[in-house]
N, C-alpha and C positions, 0 to 999 in steps of 0.2 A: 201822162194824160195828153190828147189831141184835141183839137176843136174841129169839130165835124159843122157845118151850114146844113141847116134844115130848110129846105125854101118849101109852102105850101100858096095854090094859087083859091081864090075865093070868086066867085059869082055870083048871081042874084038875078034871078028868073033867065041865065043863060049869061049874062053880062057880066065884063071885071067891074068885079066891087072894090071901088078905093075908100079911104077913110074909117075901114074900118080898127080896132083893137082887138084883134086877137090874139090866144094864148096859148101854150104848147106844156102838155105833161109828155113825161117819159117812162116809159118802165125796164130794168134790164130784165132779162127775159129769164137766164137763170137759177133766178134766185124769186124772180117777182118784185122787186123792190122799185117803188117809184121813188126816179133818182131828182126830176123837174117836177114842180107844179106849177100847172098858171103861171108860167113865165111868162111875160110881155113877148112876141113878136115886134120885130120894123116894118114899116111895109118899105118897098120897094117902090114898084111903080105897076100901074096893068093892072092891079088883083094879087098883085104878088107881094108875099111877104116873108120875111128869112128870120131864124132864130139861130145862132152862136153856139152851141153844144159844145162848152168850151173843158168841161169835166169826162169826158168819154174817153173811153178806156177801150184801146181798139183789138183787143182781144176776145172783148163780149160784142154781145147780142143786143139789142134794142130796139122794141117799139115806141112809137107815139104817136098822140093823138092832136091835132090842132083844130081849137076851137075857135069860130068867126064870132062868137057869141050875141052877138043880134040879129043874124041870119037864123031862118026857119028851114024846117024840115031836114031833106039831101043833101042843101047847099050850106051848112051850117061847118060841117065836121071834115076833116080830110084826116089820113092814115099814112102812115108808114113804115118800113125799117129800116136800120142801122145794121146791116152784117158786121160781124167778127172783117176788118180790114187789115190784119196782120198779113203784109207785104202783097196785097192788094191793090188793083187801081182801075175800078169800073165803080156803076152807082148802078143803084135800081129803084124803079119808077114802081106807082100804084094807081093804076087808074082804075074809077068808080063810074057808074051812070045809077042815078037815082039811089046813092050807097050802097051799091052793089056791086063785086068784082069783076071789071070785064076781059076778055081778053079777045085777040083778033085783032084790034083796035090798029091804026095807021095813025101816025104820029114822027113829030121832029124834037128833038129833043136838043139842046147846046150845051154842053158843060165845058164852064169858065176850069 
């Protein structure tokens, strides 16, 4: 097993939203089995907040979903995946506007 960092960022009418509790399910993708529920997130700082995905199994597959849970509508939910990282070393991003997938997009990304 590895622990993978799940970091997902929140806003609220465009703004980072702090203080919020939000939560992360997981599902592996092969089989369909949700492996998290409603696990707590940290935040961070900014809007930003990380989950510990400390039981993954870096041969499979996995989505997830994180909920801001008192956030409405678009700004509510963000997305992601977890590829198979067996002797891998890159990330990949998912960016939304209005939950919708976009692409084209211009962006900086950091990875610690």
């Amino acid at each position: 097993m590895a622990t993978k960092t799940i970091i997902s960022a929140f806003t609220e009418a465009g703004v980072a939203k702090t203080g919020l509790s939000p939560v992360v399910d997981i599902w592996q993708v092969d089989d369909n089995t949700q492996v998290i529920t409603s696990e707590a997130m940290t935040e961070i700082a900014g809007g930003f907040y990380k989950y510990s995905f400390t039981t993954q199994n870096i041969a499979k597959d996995y989505v997830f979903k994180c909920d801001a849970v008192t956030l409405n509508d678009y700004e509510r939910y963000s997305y992601g995946v977890i590829e198979n990282s067996e002797g891998l070393d890159y990330a990949i991003a998912i960016f939304t506007v209005d939950g919708v997938g976009e692409t084209g997009l211009s962006t900086t990304v950091n990875i610690w």
